[in-house]
Every structure is written in structure tokens, then in C-alpha cells.
N, C-alpha and C positions, 0 to 999 in steps of 0.2 A: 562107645567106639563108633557107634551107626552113626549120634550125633557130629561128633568130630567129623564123619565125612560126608554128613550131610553138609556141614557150615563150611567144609571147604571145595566141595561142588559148586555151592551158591557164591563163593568167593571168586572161584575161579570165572564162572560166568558173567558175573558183573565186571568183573577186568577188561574182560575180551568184549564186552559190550561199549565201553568206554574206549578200547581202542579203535575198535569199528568206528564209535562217532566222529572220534579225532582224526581219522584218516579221510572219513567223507567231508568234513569240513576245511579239511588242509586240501581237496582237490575243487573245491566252489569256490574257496575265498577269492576277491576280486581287488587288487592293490586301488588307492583310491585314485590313481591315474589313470588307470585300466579305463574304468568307470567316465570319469570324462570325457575320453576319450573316444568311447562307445556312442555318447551323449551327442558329439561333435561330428561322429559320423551318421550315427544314425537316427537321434532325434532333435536335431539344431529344427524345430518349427515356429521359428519366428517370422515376421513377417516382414517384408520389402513392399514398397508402393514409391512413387511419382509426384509430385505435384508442382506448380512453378512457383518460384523463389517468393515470399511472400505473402504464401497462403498456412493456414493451419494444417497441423497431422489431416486434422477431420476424424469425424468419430468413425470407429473402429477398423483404423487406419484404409482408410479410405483410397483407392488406387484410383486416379482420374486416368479414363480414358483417354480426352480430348484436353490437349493443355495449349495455353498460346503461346505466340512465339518470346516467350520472356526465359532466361534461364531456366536450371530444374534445377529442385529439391531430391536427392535421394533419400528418400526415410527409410528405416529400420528400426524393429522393436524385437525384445526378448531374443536377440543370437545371442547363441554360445559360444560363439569364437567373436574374437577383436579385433578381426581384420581380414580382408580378403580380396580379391579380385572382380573386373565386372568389365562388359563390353555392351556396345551397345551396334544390332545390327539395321540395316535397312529392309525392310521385310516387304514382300507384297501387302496390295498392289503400287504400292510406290515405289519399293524396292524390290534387292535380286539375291536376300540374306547374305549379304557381305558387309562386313564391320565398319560403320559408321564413326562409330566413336571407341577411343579415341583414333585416333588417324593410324597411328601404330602400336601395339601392346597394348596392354590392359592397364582400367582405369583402375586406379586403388580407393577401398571403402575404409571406415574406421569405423568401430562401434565400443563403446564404454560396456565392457559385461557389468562392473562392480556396480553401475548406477541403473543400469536398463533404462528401461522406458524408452519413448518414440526419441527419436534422434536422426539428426542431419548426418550422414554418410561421410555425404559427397555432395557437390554442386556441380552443374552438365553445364559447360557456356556451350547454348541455343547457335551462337552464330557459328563456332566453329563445328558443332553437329552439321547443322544445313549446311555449311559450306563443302564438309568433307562429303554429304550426300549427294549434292549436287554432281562435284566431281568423279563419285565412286555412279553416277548416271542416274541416279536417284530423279524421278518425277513427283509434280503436285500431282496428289491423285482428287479430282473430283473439286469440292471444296472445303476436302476435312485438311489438303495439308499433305505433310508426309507419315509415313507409318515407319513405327520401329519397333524393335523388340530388345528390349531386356537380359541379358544375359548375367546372372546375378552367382556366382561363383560361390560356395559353399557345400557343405557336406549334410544332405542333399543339394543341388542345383536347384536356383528359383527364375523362374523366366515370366516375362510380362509384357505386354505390348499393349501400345500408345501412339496416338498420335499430336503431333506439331501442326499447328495452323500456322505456319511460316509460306510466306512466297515463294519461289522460287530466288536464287541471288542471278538480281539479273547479269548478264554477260558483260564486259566489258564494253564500252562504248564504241561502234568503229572509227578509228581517224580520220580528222575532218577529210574533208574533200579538200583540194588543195590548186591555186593555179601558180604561174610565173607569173613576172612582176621583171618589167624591164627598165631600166634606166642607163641614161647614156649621159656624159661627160662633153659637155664645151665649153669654151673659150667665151669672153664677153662678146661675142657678135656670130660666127659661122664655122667653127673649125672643132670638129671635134677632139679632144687629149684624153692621153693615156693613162696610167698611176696615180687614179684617185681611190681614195678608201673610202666606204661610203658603211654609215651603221643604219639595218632598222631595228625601229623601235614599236612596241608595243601603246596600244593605250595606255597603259600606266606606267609608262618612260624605260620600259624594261629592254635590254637589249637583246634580240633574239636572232640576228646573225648578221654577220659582218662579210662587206664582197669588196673585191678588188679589182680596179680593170688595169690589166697589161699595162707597161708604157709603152707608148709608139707614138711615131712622127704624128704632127697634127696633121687629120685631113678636111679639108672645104666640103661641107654639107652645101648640094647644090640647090636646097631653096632660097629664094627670090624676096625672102620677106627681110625687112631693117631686121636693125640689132636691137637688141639679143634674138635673136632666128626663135620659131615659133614652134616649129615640128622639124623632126628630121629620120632618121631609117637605121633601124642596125641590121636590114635586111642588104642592104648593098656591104658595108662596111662595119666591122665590129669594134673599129677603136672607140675607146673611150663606155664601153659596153658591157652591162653586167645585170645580171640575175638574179631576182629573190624568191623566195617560194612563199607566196603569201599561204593560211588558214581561210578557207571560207566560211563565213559561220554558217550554223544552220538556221539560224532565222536573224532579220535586221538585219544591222550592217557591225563593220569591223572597221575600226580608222589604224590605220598604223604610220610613224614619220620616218623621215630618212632626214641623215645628217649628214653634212662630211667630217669627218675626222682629218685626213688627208689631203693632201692639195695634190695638183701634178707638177712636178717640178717647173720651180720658177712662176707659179700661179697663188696666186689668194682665191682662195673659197668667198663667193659672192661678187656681184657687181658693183663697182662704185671705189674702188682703190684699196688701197690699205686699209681703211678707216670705215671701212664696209662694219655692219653688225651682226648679221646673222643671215642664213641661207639654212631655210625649211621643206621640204616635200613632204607633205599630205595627199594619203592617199585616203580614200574612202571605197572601202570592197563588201561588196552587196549580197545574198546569200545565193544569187543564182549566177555568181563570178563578175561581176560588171565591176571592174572599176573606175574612178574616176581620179586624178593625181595632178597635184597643183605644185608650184613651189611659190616660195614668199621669201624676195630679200627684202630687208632692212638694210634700206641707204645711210651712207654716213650721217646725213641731218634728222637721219628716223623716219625717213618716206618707205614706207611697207610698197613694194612693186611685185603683184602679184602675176604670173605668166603660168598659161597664155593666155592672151585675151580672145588669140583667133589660129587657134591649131590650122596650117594647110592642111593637114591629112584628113581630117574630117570636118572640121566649120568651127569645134564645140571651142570652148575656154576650159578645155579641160582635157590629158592624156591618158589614152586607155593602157599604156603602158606593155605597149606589144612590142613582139621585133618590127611591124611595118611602123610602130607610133610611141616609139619611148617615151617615157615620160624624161624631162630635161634638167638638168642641175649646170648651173653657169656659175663659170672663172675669170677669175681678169689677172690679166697677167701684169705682174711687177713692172714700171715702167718709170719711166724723170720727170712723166707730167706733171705739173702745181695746179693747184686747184685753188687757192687763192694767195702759195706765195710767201706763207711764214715758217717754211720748213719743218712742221707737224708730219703727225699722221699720215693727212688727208693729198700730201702733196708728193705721193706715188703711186701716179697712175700710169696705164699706157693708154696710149690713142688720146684723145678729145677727151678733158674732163666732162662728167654732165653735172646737168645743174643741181646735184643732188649730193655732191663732190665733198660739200665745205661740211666739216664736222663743228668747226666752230661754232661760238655763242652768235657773234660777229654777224654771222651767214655773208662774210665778207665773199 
């Protein structure tokens, strides 16, 4: 009988021994995501570094201090999560810890768990970093460049700071300096006219603005010199008168042409009749504002007649292009003269053909 209750004494305890264990092991077991999890927050210690686009990990990932101004490399080894967050701030002394990069929110990283090892991130484009530092008042400091810091998002947070040998971006350039640019409208000999369109043009023929003078009665410019008049004023009177705002360069010179498009009514564009060929103004403007502005017709037989030869305003063969000394663009007006006769061209002029009239072969 003693036996019997000895063996079920010992029976009874090894039960309740066994339930004990099973109940402590039902309150530690850890689901295998638990576990991750924990992993992800509390021991993700891999490593993040820098380096510019181009270079190797380097042994034992290696974090450069000092990178130049070429792209970045983000590297990462051994995370435990496959993706996260990242910003990049401007830090002293160059910066004022305000977010450089990206310009707004966060930059995003990727990282392969299944394969590990060192791996590209992310890549930083260098000009839109400096650029956004510049702006957020970021200075070169010294001549390491600028300073930034790392803000590397993960569970723990990894931070890192570096610097960029980048110049500054320099500022925009300020607008040239700029003057007026005058020209004035006459007739083949003394009168100035109204409602001519006039284009200038660039060095390389490009059209960079176009001006128009009023139409108005013709008035008699009261210099003294033959025809085609040599100099005349748009300080007394404005008909025939207009305005361009030339670029002055910052060093050399600048040539820019004027054309006419337009005529004033009842006029041809250039001296010499109908059969006229072409009417040019050149100007040449210097980098300390001086210009100097010629025109050049081509006569109907191809006599290039370049004016002036003898500005009154000043002496030169040549108009500064002001209100007291326009430079000059000459019309001749539609007329019944014949210039030799065979009812062409060349045989609508007004006034006295000159001798430069005849467009023919003939030179009748």
C-alpha cells in the first residue's frame, strides 16, 4: 500500500513539474516577427559612409571626410531593413543645420537584405546639394568647401558629416550696362519723315528689337550742307526719330546693324530711285559706351556711298548717335524722273537722277 502511494506522490510531482515548464515556456516564446523586429529596432548596426561617384567601398567601408565636388555615393552594408529615409543638412561652419538636401522631404535609400554586402543606396547630385546650400545662405568655409551632415534614418538613427570642396555657385551675372542709340529718318537731301520701321540686328543677324517713328509732315533740317545732309538734331524736332537701347559689352566692342523694313509712305528705302539695292547702318559700340554709326547705300549700278563723310556736329565721318547727333538713314521719294529712258526700274526717281541712277548693263 506505502508503495502504491509512494509511486503516485512521485507521479503526481512530475506532472506539475511539467506543467510549470510549459507554462514558463508559453510566457518567453517570441513569434519569429517579434524577433525581427526587435532586430530592426534595436540592433540594425550596419554601416553607412560617403564617398564620390566613382570610387570604391574602400576597406572597411571607409567614410571620406573630404569629397570633391563630383556626385555622391551612398554606401550601406549589413541593414536590416530595405529601405528608409535620409536628409542631408548644412552644418557649421558653413552652415546653420537646415536641410540641404533634398530641397524638400526626404531623400529615399534602398538596401538589398537577401544579398548584403557594401551597396549603392542612393546617389546625391553634388550641384543640386550646393545649389540648394547656397540659397538656404550656406558659405565656403576656409578652403575645405562646404560642411554637411548626414541624417541617415533607421532604427537606430546614423549621422555623419563631410565635407564638399565645391565653390560657391557664383551669382548671376548683372545686366549689361546699357545706353540709347538714336536714329532719325530723312528724305534724299534735307527733310526729315515720319512712319519708317526700322530692325536692329545683332552680330549674328538676329533680330533684337524693332522701333517705329510716328508719321508726321516732313520737316527741313536747317543744315547748310548738299544732299544727302550730313548731321541733323532730334533735340529741336522729333519727327522721323526713334530709339534703341543698345548692350554695352564688358570688354571690346559690340557691332550691331539696322535695317529698314518699312519705308514712309510714298518713299523707297535708300538713295538712288527705285532700283536702289540696299540701305545698311552700322554701328560699332565700345565698352566704355562710345559709339560710332555709319550707313552704306548701295546705288542702283552697285556704288556703295558710305555717309557721312563730314558729320557738322562734330567734324568725324562718323554719328555718335545721340539726340543732339542721330545717326542718319535716307529715302527718296517715288518720283517720274528717268534715269536713262527705257521704262525699268531705275526710271522712278524724284528730283535730278545722279549718276549712279542707271541699273543697267548699258550704264546708258
Amino acid at each position: 500500500m506505502r508503495g502504491v502511494a509512494v509511486g503516485q506522490f512521485f507521479s503526481k510531482r512530475l506532472a506539475c513539474v511539467v506543467v510549470t515548464l510549459t507554462a514558463a515556456l508559453s510566457v518567453v516564446a517570441i513569434p519569429a516577427g517579434a524577433q525581427a523586429s526587435t532586430d530592426a529596432k534595436g540592433g540594425n548596426k550596419g554601416d553607412v559612409w560617403v564617398d564620390n561617384v566613382g570610387q570604391p567601398p574602400g576597406p572597411g567601408h571607409e567614410m571620406d571626410p573630404h569629397l570633391a565636388c563630383a556626385d555622391i555615393n551612398l554606401w550601406g552594408n549589413n541593414l536590416a531593413t530595405s529601405s528608409g529615409t535620409y536628409t542631408i543638412d548644412g552644418w557649421p561652419p558653413s552652415g546653420s543645420m537646415e536641410q540641404d538636401y533634398p530641397a524638400s522631404g526626404p531623400g529615399n535609400w534602398k538596401y538589398d537584405t537577401s544579398a548584403g554586402g557594401d551597396q549603392i543606396m542612393d546617389v546625391i547630385n553634388v550641384g543640386k546639394l550646393i545649389a540648394n546650400a547656397v540659397a538656404n545662405g550656406d558659405a565656403v568655409h576656409n578652403k575645405q568647401g562646404f560642411h554637411f551632415k548626414l541624417q541617415f534614418v533607421q532604427l537606430p538613427q546614423k549621422h555623419k558629416t563631410f565635407w564638399v570642396n565645391c565653390p560657391a555657385t557664383p551669382p548671376p551675372p548683372p545686366p549689361p550696362k546699357q545706353t540709347p542709340f538714336v536714329l532719325q529718318n530723312l528724305d534724299s537731301c534735307r527733310q526729315a519723315i515720319g512712319g519708317g520701321t526700322f530692325e536692329l540686328k545683332d552680330s549674328g543677324g538676329n533680330v533684337i528689337q524693332t522701333q517705329s517713328a510716328p508719321a508726321a509732315a516732313p520737316v527741313t533740317v536747317s543744315h547748310a550742307s548738299g544732299c544727302p545732309i550730313q548731321g541733323s538734331s532730334c533735340v529741336a524736332f522729333s519727327t522721323g526719330c526713334v530709339t534703341f537701347t543698345l548692350d554695352i559689352p564688358a570688354s571690346g566692342t559690340s557691332t550691331f546693324t539696322i535695317v529698314q523694313t518699312v519705308a514712309a509712305s510714298g518713299y523707297l528705302t535708300c538713295n538712288g530711285g527705285s532700283a536702289c539695292q540696299s540701305e545698311t547702318m552700322t554701328i560699332t559700340l565700345d565698352s566704355s559706351g562710345g559709339i560710332k554709326a555709319t550707313t552704306a547705300q548701295v546705288l542702283p549700278d552697285g556704288t556703295v556711298q558710305t555717309d557721312p563723310t563730314n558729320d557738322p556736329n562734330t567734324g568725324a565721318a562718323f554719328w555718335v548717335g545721340t539726340p543732339a547727333d542721330p545717326a542718319l538713314f535716307y529715302d527718296e521719294k517715288l518720283g517720274n524722273a528717268s534715269c536713262d529712258g527705257d521704262n525699268d526700274l531705275d526710271d522712278h526717281n524724284s528730283g535730278s537722277p545722279s549718276s549712279h541712277c542707271d541699273n543697267d548693263a548699258d550704264k546708258i
